[in-house]
PDB file of the backbone (N, CA, C, O) and the ligand in Angstrom, with CONECT records:
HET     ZN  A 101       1
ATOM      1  N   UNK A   1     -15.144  10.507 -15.934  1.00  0.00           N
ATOM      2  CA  UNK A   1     -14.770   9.121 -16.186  1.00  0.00           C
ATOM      3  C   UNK A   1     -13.266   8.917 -15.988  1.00  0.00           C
ATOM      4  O   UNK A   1     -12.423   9.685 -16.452  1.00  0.00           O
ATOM      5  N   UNK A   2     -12.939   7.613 -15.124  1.00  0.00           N
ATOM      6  CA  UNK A   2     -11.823   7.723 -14.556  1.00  0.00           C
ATOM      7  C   UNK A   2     -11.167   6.275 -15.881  1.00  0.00           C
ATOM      8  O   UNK A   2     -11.827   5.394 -16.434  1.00  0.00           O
ATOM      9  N   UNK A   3      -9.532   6.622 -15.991  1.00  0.00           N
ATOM     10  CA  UNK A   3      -9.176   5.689 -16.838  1.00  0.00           C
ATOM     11  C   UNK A   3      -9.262   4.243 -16.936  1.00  0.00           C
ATOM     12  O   UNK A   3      -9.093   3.514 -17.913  1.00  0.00           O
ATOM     13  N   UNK A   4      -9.765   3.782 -14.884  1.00  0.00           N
ATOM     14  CA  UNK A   4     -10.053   2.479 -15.255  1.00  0.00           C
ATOM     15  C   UNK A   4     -11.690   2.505 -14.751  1.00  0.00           C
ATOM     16  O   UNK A   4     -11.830   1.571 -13.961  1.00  0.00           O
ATOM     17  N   UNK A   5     -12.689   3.083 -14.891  1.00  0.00           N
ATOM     18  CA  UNK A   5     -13.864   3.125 -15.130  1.00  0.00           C
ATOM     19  C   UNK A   5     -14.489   1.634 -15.421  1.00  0.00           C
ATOM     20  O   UNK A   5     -15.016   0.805 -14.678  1.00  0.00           O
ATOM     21  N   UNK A   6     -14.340   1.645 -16.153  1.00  0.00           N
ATOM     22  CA  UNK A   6     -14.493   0.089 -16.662  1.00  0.00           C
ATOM     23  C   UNK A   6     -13.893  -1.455 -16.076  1.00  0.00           C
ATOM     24  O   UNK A   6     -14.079  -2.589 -16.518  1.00  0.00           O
ATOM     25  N   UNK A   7     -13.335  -1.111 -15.244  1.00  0.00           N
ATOM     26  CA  UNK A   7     -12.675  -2.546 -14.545  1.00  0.00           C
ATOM     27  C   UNK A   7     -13.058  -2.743 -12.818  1.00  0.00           C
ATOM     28  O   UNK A   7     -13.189  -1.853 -11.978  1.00  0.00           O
ATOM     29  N   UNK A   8     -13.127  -3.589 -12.721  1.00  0.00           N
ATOM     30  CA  UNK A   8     -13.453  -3.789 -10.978  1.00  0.00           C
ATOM     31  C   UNK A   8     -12.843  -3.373 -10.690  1.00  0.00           C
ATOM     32  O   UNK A   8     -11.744  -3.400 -11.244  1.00  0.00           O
ATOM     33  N   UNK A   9     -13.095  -2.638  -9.555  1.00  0.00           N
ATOM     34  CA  UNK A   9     -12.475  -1.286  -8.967  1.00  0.00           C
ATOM     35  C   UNK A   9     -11.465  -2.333  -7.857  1.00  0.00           C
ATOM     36  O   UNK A   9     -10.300  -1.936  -7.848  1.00  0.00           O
ATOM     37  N   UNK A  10     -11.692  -3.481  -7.010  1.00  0.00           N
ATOM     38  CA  UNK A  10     -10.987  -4.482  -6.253  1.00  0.00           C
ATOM     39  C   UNK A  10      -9.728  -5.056  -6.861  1.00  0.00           C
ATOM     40  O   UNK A  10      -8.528  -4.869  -6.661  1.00  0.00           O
ATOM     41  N   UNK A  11     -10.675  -6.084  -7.958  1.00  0.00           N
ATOM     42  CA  UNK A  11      -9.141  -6.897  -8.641  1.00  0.00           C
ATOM     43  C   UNK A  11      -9.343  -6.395  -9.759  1.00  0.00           C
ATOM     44  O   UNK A  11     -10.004  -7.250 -10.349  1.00  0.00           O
ATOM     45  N   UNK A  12      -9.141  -5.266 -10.648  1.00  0.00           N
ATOM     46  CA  UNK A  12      -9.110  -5.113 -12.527  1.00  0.00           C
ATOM     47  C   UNK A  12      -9.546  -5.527 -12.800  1.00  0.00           C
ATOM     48  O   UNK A  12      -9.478  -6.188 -11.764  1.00  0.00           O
ATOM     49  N   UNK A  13     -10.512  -6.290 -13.623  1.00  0.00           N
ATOM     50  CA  UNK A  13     -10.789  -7.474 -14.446  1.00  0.00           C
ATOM     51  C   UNK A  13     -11.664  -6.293 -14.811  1.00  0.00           C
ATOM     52  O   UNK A  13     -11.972  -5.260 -14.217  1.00  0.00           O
ATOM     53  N   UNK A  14     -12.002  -6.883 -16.178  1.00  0.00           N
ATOM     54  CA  UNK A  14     -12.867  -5.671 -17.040  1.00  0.00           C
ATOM     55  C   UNK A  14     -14.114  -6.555 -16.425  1.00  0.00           C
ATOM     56  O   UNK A  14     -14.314  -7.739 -16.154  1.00  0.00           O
ATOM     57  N   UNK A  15     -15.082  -4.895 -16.336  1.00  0.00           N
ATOM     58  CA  UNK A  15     -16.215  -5.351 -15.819  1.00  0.00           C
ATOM     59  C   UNK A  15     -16.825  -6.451 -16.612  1.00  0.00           C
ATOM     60  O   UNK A  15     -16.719  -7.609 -16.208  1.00  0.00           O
ATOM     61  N   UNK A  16     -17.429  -6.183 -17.663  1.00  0.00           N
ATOM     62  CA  UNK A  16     -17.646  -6.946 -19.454  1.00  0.00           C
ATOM     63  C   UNK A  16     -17.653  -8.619 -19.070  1.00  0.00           C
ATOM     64  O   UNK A  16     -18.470  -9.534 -19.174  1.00  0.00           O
ATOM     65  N   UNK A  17     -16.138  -8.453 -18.522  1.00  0.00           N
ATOM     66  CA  UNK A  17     -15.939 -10.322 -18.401  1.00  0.00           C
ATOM     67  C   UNK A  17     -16.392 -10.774 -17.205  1.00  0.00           C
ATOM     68  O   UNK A  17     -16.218 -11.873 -16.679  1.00  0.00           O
ATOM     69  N   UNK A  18     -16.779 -10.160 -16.961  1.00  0.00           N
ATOM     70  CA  UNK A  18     -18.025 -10.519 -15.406  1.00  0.00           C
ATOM     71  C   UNK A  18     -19.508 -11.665 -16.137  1.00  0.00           C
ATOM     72  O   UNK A  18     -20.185 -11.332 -17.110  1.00  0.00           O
ATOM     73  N   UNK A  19     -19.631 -12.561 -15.600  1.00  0.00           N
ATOM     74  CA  UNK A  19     -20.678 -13.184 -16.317  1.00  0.00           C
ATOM     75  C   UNK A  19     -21.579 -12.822 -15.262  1.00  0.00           C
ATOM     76  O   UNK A  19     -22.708 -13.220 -15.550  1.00  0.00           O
ATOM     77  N   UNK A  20     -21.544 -12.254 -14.206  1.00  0.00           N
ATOM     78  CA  UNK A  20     -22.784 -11.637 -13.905  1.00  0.00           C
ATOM     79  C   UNK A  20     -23.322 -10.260 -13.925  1.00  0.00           C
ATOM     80  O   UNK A  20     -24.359  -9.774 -13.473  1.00  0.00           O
ATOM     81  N   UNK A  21     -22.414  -9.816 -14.520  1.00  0.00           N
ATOM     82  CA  UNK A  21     -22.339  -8.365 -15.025  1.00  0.00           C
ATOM     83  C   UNK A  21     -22.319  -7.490 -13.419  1.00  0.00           C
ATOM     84  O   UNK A  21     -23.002  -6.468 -13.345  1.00  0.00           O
ATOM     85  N   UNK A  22     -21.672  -7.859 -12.423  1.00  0.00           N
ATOM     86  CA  UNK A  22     -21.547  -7.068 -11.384  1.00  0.00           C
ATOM     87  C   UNK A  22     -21.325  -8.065 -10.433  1.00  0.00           C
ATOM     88  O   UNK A  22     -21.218  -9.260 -10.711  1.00  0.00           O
ATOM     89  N   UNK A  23     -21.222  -7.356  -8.776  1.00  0.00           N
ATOM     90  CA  UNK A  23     -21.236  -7.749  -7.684  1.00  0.00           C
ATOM     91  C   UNK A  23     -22.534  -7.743  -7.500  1.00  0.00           C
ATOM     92  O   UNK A  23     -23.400  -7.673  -8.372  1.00  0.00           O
ATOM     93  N   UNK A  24     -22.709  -7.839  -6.031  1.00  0.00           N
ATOM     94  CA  UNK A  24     -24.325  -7.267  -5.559  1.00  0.00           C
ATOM     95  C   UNK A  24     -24.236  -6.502  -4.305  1.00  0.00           C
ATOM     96  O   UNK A  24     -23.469  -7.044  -3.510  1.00  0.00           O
ATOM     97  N   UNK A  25     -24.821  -5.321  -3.834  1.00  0.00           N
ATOM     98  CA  UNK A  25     -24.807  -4.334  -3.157  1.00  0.00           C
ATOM     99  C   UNK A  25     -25.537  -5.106  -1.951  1.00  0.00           C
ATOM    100  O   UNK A  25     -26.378  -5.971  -2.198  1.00  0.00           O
ATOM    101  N   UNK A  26     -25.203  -4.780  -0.713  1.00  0.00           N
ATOM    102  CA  UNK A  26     -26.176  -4.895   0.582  1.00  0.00           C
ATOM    103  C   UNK A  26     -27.424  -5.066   0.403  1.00  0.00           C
ATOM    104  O   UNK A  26     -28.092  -5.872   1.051  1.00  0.00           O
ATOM    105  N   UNK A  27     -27.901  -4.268  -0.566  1.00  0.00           N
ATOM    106  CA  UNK A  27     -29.844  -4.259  -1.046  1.00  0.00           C
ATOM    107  C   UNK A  27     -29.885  -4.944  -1.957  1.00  0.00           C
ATOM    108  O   UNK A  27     -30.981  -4.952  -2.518  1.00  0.00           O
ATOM    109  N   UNK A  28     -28.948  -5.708  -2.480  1.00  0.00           N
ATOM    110  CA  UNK A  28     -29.353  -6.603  -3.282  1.00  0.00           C
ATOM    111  C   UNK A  28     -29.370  -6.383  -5.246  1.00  0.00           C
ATOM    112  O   UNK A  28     -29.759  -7.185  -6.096  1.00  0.00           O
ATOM    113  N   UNK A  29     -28.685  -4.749  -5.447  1.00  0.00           N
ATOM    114  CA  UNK A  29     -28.749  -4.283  -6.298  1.00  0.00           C
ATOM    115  C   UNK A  29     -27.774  -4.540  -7.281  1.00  0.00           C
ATOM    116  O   UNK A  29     -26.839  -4.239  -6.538  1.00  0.00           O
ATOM    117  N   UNK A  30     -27.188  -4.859  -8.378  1.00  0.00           N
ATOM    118  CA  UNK A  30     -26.240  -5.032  -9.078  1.00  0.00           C
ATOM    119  C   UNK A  30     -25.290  -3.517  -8.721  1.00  0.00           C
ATOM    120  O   UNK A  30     -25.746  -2.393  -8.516  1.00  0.00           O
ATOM    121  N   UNK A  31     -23.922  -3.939  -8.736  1.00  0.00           N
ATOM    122  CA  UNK A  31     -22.679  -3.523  -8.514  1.00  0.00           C
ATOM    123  C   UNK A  31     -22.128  -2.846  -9.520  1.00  0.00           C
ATOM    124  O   UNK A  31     -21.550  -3.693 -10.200  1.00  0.00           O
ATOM    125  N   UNK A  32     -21.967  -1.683 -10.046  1.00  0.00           N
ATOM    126  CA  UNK A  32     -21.376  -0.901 -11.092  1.00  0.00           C
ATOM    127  C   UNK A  32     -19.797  -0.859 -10.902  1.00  0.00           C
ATOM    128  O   UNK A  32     -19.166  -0.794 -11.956  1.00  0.00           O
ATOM    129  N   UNK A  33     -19.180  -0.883  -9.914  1.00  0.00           N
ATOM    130  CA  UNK A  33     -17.981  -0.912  -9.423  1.00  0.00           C
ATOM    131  C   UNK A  33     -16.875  -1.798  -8.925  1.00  0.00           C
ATOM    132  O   UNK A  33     -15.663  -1.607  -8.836  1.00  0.00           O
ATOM    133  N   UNK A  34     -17.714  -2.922  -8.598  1.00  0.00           N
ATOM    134  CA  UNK A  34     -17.193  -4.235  -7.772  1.00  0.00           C
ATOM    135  C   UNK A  34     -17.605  -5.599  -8.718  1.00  0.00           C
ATOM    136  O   UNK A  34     -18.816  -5.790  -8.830  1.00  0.00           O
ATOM    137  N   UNK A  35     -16.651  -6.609  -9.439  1.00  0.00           N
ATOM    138  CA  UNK A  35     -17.071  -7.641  -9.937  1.00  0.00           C
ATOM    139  C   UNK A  35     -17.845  -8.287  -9.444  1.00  0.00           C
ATOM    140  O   UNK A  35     -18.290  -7.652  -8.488  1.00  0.00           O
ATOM    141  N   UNK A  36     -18.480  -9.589  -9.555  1.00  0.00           N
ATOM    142  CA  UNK A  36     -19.177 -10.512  -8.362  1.00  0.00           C
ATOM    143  C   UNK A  36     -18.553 -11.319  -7.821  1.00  0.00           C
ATOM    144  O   UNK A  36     -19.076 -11.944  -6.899  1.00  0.00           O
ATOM    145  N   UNK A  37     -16.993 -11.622  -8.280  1.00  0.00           N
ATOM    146  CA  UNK A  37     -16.207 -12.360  -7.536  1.00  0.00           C
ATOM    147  C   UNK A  37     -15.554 -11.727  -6.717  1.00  0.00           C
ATOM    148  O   UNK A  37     -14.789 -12.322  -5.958  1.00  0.00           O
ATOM    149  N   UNK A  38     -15.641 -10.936  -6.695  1.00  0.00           N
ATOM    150  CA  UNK A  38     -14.914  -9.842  -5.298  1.00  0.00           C
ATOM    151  C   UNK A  38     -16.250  -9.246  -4.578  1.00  0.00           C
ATOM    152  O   UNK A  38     -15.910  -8.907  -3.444  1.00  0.00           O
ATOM    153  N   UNK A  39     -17.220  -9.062  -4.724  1.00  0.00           N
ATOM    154  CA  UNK A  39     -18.452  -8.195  -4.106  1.00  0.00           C
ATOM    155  C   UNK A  39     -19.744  -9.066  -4.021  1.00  0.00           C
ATOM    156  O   UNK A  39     -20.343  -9.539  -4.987  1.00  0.00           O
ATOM    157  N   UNK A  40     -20.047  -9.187  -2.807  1.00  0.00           N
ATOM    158  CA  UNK A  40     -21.208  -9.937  -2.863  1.00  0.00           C
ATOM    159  C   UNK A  40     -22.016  -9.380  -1.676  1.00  0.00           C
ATOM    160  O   UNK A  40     -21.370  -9.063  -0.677  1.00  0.00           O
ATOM    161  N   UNK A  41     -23.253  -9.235  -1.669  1.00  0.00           N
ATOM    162  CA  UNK A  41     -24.133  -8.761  -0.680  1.00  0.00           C
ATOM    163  C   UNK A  41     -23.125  -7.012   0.183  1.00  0.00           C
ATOM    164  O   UNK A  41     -23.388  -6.683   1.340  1.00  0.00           O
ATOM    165  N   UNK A  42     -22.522  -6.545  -0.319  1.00  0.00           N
ATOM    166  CA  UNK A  42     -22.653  -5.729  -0.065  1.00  0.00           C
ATOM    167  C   UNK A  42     -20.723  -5.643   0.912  1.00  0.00           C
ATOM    168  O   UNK A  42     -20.086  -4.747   1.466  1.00  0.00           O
ATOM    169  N   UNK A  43     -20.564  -6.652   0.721  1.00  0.00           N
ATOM    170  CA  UNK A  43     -19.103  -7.011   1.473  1.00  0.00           C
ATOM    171  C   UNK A  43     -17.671  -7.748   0.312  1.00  0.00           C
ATOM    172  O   UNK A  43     -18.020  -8.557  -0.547  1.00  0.00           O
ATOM    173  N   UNK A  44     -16.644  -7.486   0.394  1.00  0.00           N
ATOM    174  CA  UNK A  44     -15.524  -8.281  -0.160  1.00  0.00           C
ATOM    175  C   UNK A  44     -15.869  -9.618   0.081  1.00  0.00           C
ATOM    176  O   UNK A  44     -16.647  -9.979   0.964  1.00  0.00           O
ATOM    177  N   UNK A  45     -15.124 -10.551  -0.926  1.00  0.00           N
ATOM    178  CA  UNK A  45     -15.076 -11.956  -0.526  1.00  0.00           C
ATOM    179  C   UNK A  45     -13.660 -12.329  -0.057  1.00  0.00           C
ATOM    180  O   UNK A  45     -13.440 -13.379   0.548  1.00  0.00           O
ATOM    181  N   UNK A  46     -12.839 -11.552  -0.320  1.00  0.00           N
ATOM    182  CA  UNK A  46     -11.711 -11.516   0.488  1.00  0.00           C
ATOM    183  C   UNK A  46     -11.403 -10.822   1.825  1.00  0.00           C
ATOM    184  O   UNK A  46     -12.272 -10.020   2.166  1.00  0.00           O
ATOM    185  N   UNK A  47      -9.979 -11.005   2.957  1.00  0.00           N
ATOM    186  CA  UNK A  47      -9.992  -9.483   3.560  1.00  0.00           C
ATOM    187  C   UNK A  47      -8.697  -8.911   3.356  1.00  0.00           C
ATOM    188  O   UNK A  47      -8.074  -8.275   4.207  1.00  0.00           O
ATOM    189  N   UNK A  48      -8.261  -9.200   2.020  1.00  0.00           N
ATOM    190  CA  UNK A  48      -7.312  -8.370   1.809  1.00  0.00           C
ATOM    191  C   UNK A  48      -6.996  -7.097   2.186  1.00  0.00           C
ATOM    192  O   UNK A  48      -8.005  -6.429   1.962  1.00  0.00           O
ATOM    193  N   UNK A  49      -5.854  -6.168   2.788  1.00  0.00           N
ATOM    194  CA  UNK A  49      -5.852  -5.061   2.912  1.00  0.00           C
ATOM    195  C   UNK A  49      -4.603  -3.916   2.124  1.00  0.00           C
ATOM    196  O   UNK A  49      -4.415  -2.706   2.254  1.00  0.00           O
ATOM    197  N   UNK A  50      -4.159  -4.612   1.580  1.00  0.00           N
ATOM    198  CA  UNK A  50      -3.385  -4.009   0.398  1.00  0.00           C
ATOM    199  C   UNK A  50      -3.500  -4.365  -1.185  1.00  0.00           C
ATOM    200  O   UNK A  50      -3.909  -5.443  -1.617  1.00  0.00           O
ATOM    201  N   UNK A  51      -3.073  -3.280  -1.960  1.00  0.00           N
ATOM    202  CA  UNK A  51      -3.087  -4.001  -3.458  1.00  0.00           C
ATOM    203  C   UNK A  51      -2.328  -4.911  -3.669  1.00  0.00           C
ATOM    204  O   UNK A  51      -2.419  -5.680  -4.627  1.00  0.00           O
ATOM    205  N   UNK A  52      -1.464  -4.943  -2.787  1.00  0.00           N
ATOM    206  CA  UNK A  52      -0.241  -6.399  -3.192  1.00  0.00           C
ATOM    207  C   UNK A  52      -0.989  -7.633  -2.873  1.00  0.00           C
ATOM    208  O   UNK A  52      -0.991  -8.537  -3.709  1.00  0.00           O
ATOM    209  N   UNK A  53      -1.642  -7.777  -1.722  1.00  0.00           N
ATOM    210  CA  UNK A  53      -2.216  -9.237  -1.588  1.00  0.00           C
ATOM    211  C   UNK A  53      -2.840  -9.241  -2.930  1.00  0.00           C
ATOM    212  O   UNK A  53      -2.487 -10.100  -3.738  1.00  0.00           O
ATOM    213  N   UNK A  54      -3.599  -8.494  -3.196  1.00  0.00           N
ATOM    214  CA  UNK A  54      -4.500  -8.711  -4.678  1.00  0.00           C
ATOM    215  C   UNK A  54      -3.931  -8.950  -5.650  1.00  0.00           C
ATOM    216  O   UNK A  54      -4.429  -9.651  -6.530  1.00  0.00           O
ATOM    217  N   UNK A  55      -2.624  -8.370  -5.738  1.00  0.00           N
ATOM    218  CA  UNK A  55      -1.827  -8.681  -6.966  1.00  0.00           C
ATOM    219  C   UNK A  55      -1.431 -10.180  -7.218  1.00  0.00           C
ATOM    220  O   UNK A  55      -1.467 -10.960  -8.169  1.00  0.00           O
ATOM    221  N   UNK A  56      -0.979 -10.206  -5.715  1.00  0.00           N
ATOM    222  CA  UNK A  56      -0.264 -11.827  -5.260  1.00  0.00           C
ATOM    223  C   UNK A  56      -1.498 -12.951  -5.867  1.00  0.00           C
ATOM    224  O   UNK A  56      -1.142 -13.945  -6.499  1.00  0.00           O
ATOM    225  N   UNK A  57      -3.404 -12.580  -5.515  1.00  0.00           N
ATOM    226  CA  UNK A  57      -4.049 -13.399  -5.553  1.00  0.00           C
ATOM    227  C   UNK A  57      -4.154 -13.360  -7.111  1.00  0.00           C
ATOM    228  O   UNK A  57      -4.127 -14.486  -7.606  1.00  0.00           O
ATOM    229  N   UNK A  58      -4.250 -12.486  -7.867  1.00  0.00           N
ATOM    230  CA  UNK A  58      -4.839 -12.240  -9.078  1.00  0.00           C
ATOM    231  C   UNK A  58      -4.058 -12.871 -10.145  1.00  0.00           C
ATOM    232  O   UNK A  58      -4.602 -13.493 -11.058  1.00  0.00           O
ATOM    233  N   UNK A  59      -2.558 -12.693 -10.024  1.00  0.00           N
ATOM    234  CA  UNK A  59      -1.720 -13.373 -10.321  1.00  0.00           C
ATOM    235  C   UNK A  59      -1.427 -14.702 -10.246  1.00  0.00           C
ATOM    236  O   UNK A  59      -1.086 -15.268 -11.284  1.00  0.00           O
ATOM    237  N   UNK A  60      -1.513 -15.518  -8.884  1.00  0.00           N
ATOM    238  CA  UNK A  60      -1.912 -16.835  -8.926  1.00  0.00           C
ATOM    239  C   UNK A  60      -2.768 -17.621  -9.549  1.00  0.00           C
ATOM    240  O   UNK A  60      -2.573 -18.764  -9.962  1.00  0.00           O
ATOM    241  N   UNK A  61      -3.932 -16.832  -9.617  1.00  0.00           N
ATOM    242  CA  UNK A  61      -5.122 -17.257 -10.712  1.00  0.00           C
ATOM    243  C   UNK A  61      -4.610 -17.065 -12.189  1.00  0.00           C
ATOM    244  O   UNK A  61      -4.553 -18.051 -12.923  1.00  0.00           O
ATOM    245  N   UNK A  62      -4.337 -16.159 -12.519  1.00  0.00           N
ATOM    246  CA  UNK A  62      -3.191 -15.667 -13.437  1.00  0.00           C
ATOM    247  C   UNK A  62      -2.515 -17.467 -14.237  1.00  0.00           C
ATOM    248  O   UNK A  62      -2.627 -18.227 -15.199  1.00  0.00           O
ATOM    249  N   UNK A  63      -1.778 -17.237 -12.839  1.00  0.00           N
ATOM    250  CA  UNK A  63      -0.711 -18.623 -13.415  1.00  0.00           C
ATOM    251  C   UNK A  63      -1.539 -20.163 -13.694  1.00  0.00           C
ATOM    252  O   UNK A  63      -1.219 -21.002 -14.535  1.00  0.00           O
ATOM    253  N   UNK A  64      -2.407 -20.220 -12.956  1.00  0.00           N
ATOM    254  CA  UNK A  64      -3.247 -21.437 -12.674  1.00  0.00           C
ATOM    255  C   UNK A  64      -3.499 -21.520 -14.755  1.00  0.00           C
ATOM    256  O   UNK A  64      -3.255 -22.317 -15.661  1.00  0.00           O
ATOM    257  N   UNK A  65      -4.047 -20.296 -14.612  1.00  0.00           N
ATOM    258  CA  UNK A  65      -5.288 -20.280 -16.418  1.00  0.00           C
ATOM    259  C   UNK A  65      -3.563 -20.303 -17.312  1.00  0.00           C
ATOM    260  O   UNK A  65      -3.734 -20.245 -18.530  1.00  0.00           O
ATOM    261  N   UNK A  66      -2.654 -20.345 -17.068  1.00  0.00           N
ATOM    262  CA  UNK A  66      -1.517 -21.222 -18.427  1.00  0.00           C
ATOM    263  C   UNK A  66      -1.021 -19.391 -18.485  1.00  0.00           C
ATOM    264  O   UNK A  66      -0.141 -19.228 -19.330  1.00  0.00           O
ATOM    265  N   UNK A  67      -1.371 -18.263 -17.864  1.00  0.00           N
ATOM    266  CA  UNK A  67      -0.644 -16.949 -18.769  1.00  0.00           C
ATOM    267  C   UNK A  67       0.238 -17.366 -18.455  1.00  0.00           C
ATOM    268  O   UNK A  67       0.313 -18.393 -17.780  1.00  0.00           O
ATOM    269  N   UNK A  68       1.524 -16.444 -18.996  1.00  0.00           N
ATOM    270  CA  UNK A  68       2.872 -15.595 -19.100  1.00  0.00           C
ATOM    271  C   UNK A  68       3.249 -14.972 -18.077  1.00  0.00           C
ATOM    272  O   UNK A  68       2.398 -14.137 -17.770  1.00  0.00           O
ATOM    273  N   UNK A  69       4.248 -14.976 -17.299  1.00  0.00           N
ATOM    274  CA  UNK A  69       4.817 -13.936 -16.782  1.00  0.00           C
ATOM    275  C   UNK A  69       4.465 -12.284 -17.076  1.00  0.00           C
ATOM    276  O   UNK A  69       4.037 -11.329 -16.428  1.00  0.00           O
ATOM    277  N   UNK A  70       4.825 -12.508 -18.168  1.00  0.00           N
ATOM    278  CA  UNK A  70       4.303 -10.698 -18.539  1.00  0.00           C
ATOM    279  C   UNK A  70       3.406 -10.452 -18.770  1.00  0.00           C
ATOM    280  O   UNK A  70       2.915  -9.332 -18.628  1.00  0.00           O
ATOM    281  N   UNK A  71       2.826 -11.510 -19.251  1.00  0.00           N
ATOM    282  CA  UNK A  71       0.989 -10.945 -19.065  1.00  0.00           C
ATOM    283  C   UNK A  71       0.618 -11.272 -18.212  1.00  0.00           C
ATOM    284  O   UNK A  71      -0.609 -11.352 -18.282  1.00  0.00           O
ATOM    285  N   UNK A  72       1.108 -11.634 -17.049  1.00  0.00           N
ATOM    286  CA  UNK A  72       0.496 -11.639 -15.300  1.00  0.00           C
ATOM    287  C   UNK A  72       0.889 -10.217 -14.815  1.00  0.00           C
ATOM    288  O   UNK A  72       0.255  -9.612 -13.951  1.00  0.00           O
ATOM    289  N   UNK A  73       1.843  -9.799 -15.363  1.00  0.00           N
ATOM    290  CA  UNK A  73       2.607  -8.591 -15.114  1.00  0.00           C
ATOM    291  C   UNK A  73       1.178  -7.529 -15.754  1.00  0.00           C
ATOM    292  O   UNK A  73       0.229  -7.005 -15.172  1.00  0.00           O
ATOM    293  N   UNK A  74       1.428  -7.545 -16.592  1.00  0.00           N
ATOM    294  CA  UNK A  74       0.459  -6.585 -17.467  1.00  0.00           C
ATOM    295  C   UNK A  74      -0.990  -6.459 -17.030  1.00  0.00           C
ATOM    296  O   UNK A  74      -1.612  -5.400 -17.107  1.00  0.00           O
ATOM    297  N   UNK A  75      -1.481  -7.570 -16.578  1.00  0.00           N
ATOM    298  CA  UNK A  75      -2.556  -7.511 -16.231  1.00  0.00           C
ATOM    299  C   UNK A  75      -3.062  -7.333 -14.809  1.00  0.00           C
ATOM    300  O   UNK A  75      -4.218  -7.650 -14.526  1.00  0.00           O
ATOM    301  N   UNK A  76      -2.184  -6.810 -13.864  1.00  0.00           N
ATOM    302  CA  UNK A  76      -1.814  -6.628 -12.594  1.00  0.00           C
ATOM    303  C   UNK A  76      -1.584  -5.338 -12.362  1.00  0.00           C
ATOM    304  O   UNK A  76      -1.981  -4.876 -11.292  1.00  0.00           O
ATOM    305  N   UNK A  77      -1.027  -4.647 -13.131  1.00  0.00           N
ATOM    306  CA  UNK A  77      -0.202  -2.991 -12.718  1.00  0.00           C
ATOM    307  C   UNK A  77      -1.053  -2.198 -12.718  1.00  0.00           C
ATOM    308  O   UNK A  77      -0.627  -1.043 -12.685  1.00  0.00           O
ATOM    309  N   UNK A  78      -2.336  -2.326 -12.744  1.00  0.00           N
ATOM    310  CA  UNK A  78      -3.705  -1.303 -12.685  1.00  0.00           C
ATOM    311  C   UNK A  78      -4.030  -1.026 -11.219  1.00  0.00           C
ATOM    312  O   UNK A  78      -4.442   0.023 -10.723  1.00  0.00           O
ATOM    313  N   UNK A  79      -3.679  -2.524 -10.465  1.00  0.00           N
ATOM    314  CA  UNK A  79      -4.632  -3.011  -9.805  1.00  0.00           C
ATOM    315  C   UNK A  79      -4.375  -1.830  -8.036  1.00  0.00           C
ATOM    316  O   UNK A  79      -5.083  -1.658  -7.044  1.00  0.00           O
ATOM    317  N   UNK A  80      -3.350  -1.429  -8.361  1.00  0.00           N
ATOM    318  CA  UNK A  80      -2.704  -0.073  -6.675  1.00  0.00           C
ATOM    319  C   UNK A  80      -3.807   0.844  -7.468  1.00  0.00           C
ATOM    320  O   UNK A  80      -4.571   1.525  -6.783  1.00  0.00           O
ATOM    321  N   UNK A  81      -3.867   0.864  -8.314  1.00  0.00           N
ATOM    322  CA  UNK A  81      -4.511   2.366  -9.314  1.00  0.00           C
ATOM    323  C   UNK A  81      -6.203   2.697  -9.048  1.00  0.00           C
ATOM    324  O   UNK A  81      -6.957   3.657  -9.209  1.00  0.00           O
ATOM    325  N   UNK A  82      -6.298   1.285  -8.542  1.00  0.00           N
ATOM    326  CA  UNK A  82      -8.363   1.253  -8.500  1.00  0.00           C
ATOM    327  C   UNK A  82      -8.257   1.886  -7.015  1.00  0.00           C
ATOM    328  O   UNK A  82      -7.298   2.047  -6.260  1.00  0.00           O
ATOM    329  N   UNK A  83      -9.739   2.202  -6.897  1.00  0.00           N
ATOM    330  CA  UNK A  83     -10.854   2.840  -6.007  1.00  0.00           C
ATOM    331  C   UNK A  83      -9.941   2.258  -4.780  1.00  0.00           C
ATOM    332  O   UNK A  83      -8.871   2.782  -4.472  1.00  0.00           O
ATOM    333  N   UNK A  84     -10.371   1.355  -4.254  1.00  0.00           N
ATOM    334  CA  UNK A  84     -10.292   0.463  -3.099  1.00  0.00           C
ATOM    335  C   UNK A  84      -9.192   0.314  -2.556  1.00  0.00           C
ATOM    336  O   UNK A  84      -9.126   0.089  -1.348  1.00  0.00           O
ATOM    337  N   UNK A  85      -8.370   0.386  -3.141  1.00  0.00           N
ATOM    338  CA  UNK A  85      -6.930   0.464  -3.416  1.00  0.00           C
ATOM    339  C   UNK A  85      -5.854   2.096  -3.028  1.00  0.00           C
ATOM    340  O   UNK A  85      -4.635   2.263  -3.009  1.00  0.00           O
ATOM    341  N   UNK A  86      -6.849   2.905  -2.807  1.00  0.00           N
ATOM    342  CA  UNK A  86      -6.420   4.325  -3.165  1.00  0.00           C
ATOM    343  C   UNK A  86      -6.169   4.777  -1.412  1.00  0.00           C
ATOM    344  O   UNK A  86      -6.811   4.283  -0.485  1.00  0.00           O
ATOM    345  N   UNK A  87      -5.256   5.655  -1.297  1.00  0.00           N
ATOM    346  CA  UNK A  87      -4.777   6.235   0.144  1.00  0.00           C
ATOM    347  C   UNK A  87      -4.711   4.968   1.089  1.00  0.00           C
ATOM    348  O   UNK A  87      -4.372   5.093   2.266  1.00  0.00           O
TER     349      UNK A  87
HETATM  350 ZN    ZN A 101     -13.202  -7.884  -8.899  1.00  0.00          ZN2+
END
């Protein structure tokens, strides 16, 4: 079990606060790894290709919902650290 195990492996967000409790896989299967706002049928809904665009997007959404600076901050610094994100 990896330390962020629990968060969409794309944009962080704890899996938990997923109201669909996942993405959906190519077959149609719920997503253990990928939220459903980032994963759908088996593809991104973005084509981001770095963690920074994600940061940039996640953060904007971020600002939209009234956070903080530092808790846009805080809730962002995971996000180089996930799966998708890696090499
Ligand atoms: Zn996600």
């Amino acid at each position: 079990m990896g330390k962020w195990d629990k968060f969409c492996q794309s944009c962080g967000m704890p899996m938990e606060k997923d109201a669909q409790g996942g993405g959906t896989t190519a077959d149609g299967s719920k997503s253990v790894k990928f939220c459903s706002l980032c994963y759908v049928n088996g593809k991104f809904k973005d084509n981001f290709t770095s963690s920074k665009e994600m940061v940039g997007f996640v953060k904007g959404i971020l600002k939209k919902d009234g956070i903080s600076p530092v808790k846009r901050w805080f809730y962002t610094m995971h996000i180089s650290k996930l799966e998708r994100w890696k090499s």
